[in-house]
N, C-alpha and C positions, 0 to 999 in steps of 0.2 A: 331371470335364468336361475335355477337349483342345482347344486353344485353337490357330488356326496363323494366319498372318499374308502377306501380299502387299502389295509397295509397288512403283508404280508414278510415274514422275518423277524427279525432285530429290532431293538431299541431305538438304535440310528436311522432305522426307515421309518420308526414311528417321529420322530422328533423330523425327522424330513417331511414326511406328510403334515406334520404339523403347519412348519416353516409354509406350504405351498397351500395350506387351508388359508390359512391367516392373507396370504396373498387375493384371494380368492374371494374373500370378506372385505376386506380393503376394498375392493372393486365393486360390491355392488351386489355382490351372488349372494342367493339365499341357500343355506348349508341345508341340506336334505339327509333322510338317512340311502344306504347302499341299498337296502331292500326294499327303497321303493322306486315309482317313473320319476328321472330326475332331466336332465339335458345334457350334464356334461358328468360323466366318472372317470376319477383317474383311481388305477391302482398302483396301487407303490409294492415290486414285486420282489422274491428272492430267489436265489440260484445254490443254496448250500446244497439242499439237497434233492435229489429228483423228485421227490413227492412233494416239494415248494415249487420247480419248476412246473410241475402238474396243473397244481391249482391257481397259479398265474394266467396257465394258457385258460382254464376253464373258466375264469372270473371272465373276461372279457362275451363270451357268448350268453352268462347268466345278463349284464348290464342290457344288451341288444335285446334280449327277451322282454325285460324291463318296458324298453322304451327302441323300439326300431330306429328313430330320427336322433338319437340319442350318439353324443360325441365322445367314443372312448378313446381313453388318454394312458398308456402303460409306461410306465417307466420302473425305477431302481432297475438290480444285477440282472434279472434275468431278460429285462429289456435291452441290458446292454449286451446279454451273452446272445441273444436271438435275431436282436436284429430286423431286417425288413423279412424276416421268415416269419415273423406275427403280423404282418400286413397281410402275407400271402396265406397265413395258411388258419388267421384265426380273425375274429369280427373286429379287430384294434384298428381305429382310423389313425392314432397319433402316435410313436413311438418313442420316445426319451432317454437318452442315456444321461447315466451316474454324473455326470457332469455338467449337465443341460438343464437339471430341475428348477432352475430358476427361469427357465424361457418357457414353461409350461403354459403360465397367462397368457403372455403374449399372442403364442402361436395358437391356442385357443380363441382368443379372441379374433384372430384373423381367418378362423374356420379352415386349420391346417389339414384337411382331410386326405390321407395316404402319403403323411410326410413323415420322415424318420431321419430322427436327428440324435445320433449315435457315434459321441468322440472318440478317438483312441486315446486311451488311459495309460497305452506302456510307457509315457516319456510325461507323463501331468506331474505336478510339482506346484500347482495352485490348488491352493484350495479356496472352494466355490463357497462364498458369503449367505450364509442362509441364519435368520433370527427368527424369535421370539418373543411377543412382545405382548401379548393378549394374555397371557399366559396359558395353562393345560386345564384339562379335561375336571380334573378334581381338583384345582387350586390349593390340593395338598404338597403333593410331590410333582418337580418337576425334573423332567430331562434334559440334560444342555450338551449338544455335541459339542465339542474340544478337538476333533482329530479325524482324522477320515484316510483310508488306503492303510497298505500291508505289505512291511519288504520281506515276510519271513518266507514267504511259498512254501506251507509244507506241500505234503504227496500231493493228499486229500483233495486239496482247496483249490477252489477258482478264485477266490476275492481278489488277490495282489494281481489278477489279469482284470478283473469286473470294475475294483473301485483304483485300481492302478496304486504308484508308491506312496508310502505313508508322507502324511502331511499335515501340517499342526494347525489350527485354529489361531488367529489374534487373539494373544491373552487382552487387552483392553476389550475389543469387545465381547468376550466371553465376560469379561467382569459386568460390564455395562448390561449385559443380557440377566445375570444374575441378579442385578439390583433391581432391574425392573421386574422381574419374576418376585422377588422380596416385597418387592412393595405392592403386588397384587394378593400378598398373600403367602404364597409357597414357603412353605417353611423349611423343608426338605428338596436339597436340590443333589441329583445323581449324575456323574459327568460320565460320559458316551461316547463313542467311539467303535471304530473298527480293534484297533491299536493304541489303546491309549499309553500305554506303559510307553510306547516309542512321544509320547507329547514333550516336546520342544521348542521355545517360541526364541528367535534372537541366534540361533546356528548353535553349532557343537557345542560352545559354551555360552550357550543361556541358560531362560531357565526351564526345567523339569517339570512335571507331574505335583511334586511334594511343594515349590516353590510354589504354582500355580492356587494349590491348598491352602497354604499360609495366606495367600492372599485374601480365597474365597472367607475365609473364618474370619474377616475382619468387618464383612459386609452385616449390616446391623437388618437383622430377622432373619438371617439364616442360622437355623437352628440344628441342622444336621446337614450333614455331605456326606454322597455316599459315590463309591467307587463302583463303576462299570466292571468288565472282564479284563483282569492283570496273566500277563506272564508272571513266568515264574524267575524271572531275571532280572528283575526289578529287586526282589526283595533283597537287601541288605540292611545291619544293622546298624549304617548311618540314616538311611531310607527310615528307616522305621523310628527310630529316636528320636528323628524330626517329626514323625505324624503324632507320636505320644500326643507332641506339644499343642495341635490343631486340637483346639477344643471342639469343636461340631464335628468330626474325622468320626463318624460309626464305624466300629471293628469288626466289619465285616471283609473279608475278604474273598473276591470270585477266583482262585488261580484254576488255569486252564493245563487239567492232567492230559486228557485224550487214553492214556495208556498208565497201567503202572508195571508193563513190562519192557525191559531196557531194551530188546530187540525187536520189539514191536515201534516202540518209541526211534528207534533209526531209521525202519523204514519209514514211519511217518515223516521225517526230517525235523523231528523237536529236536533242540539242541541242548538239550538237558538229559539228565538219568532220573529213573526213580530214586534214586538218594538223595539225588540235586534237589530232588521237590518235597523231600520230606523234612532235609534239612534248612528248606525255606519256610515251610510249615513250622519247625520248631523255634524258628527264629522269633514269627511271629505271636507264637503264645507265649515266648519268653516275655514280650513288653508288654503283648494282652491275651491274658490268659482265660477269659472267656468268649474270644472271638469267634464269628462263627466263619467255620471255612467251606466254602460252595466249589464245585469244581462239576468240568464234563468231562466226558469220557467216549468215547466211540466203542463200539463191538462190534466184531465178526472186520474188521481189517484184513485187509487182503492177507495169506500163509499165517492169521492167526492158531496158533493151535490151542488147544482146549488148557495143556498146561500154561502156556502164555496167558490164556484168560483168567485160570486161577493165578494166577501171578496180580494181577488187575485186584481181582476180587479181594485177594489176600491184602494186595497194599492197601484198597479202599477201609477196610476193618481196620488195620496197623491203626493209618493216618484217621479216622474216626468225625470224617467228615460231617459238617452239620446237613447238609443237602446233596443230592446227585443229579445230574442231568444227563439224561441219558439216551447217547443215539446209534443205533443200529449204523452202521457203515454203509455210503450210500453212491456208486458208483457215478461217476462225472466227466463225461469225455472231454478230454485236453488237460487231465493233469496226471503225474506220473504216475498214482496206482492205477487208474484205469486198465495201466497195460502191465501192471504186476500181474505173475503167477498166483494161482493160490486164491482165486476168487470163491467165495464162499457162498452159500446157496442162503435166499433168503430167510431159508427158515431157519439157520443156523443162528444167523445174524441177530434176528428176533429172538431164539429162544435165549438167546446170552443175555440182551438187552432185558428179557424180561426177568432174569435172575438178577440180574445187579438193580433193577428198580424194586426188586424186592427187598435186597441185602439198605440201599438208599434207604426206603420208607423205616428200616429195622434204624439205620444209623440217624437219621432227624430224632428218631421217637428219643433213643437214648439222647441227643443231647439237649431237645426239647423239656423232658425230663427234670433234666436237672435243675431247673429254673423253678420248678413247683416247690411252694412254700416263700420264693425270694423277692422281695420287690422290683420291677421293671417297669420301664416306661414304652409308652406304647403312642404313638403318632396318629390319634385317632382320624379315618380315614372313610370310614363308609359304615352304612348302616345295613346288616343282614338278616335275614328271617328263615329261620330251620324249624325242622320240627318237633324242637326243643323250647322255641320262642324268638324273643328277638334281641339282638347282640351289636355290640359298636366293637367292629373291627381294626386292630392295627398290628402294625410292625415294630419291634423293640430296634436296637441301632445296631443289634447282630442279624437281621431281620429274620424274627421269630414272629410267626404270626399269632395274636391273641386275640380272642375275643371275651368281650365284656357283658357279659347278662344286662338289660336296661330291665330293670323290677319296676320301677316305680318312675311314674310322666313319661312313659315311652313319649308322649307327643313334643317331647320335648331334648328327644337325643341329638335331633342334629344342630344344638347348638353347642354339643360339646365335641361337635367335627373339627377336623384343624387344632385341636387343643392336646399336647402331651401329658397323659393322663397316668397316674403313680398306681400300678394292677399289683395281684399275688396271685399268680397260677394259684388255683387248686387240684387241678385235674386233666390230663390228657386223655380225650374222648372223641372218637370216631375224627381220630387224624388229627389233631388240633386242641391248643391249651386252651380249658376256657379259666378266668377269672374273675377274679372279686376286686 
């Protein structure tokens, strides 16, 4: 039986599709690609935004084209936001909710055809044991969830109804997942999550996030740890004094802006200000002063107005972000803007969006930039070919992406994969530092 896979979203759904390949392998199945005739596909789907909702429902008819007799299997958000309305209304024989991924096998192997198994999340408080033990795709970097669900509900979001309330991972077997990813290799391990800033193992007074850190740094071959997406509530400077100290802690920091307009930011229901996030921002370059700071941001929000968006724009310049992520506002029935005033027309939405990933690309370049001439280290990770020639690509611990020219024994570069290698930008050229 050939078994192929599709993930759709986050980090966390990739790292869950992992968790349920590896199952999959375990058994006996031979891992196919999605593009071709297989027996059984599952996608692992998302619900942020309606153009993810989209291409959830249309995977499942591309699979049946594939292979008619073919066993499609849907789960993640948007399988739990739909429900047996993808039985009814799309070619999905199997249905799975956020909570079920682990009875995937099973019910596969029992030829569960037109069964939907979709828990309610609003009162879950377990979290569903899922590992990795084969380790990932590039045996460079790998993903380990930690945390799963979301008590904040802003406007926006459906999550804190799709993956239900936040909930922490066992630190022992997060540790024990880590060691075994260490010992296959990985050298770089990124902790995941919905929420991970809410990670707490042991009740109110356990331990945290930064404890969990201290720990991970003790484990022998990890060489870097990298953070997922942080609130901006997290930061303080006993939090951070402590991460100085994690030797493998890359100073990268993802905080989640959404807005840098303070009455934009209420309607969303962030519980912070634009001040609150710039004075987190400066906390952090007080203890690392060449971090890189990555943030997202939304556009065209419901009664945004044009001033409001130069407010955003303005703060993103101030605050000098090293990356942008950037999403158009994308309307989601059952959460509170849906039924806000003030709904904006797509194209407004888009022309914003496409201003602020221009102002982004301006603000990388600049801090990209500054690295040229300085030596960095770089997590060499894949081998690419442009048509400039051919290059070994990585990411520095602020993750800056470099690539390195291979001049000489090209045939000979992928033994320097997995190997942290000492570069000197010389030059930022069509988007990207190459070095020496």
């Amino acid at each position: 039986m050939k078994v192929s896979f599709h993930t759709l979203g986050c980090k966390t759904n990739a790292y869950e599709t992992q968790a349920i390949r590896e199952q999959f392998l375990t058994a006996g199945y031979e891992l196919g690609e999605f593009s071709e005739p297989c027996d059984v596909y599952v996608i692992n789907t998302c619900a942020v935004t309606a153009e993810a909702a989209r291409k959830s429902r249309q995977m499942t008819g591309r699979c049946k084209r594939k292979n008619p007799q073919a066993l499609v299997v849907v789960t993640g958000c948007y399988a739990q936001e739909a429900g047996e309305e993808l039985l009814r209304e799309t070619m999905a024989d199997l249905v799975v909710g956020n909570s079920e991924k682990n009875r995937i096998l099973p019910l596969v192997q029992d030829l569960a055809k037109g069964c939907t198994v979709v828990k309610d999340l609003s009162g879950c408080r377990e979290y569903e044991k899922q590992s990795i033990t084969l380790g990932q795709e590039d045996h460079v970097r790998a993903y380990v969830k930690i945390q799963d669900g979301c008590d904040r509900f802003c406007s926006y979001c459906l999550i804190p109804f799709l993956r239900g309330r936040s909930r922490s991972r066992d630190r022992e077997d997060i540790l024990q997942e880590v060691r075994d990813l260490a010992a296959s290799g990985c050298q770089e391990i990124v902790l995941t999550g919905i929420d991970i800033s809410s990670f707490r193992t042991g009740g109110e007074k356990g331990e945290d996030l930064v404890c969990l850190l201290e720990k991970l740094d003790r484990i022998s071959g990890v060489e870097r740890i990298r953070l997922g997406s942080l609130e901006e509530g997290i930061i303080s400077k006993p939090f951070l004094e402590r991460l100085v100290s994690v030797a493998s802690f890359c100073p990268q920091f993802h905080l989640s802006l959404q807005s840098g307009s303070n009455t934009v930011l209420k309607r969303m229901n962030r519980h912070y200000t634009a001040q609150e996030f710039y004075q987190a921002v400066e906390m952090i370059r007080e203890r690392f002063p060449n971090a890189g700071i990555t943030t997202d941001i939304i556009t065209g929000f419901p009664g945004e107005t044009e001033e409001e968006f130069e407010e955003t724009m303005a703060f993103a310049r101030k605050t000098g972000f090293s990356r942008l992520h950037v999403f158009p506002y994308s309307r989601r029935e059952g959460t509170r803007a849906d039924q806000m005033p003030g709904q904006l027309t797509r194209a407004v939405r888009e022309e914003r969006a496409a201003r602020l990933i221009r102002l982004g690309e301006q603000l990388r370049e600049q801090y990209e930039c500054r690295l040229i001439g300085k030596t960095c280290h770089i997590l060499a990770e894949e081998c690419v070919r442009t048509e400039n020639g051919l290059f070994l690509a990585g990411y520095t611990p602020e993750y800056v992406r470099i690539l390195l020219p291979v001049r000489t024994q090209p045939e000979k570069q992928e033994t320097l994969l997995n190997r942290i290698i000492p570069v000197v930008p010389k030059v930022f050229q069509d988007g990207c530092l190459i070095a020496e």
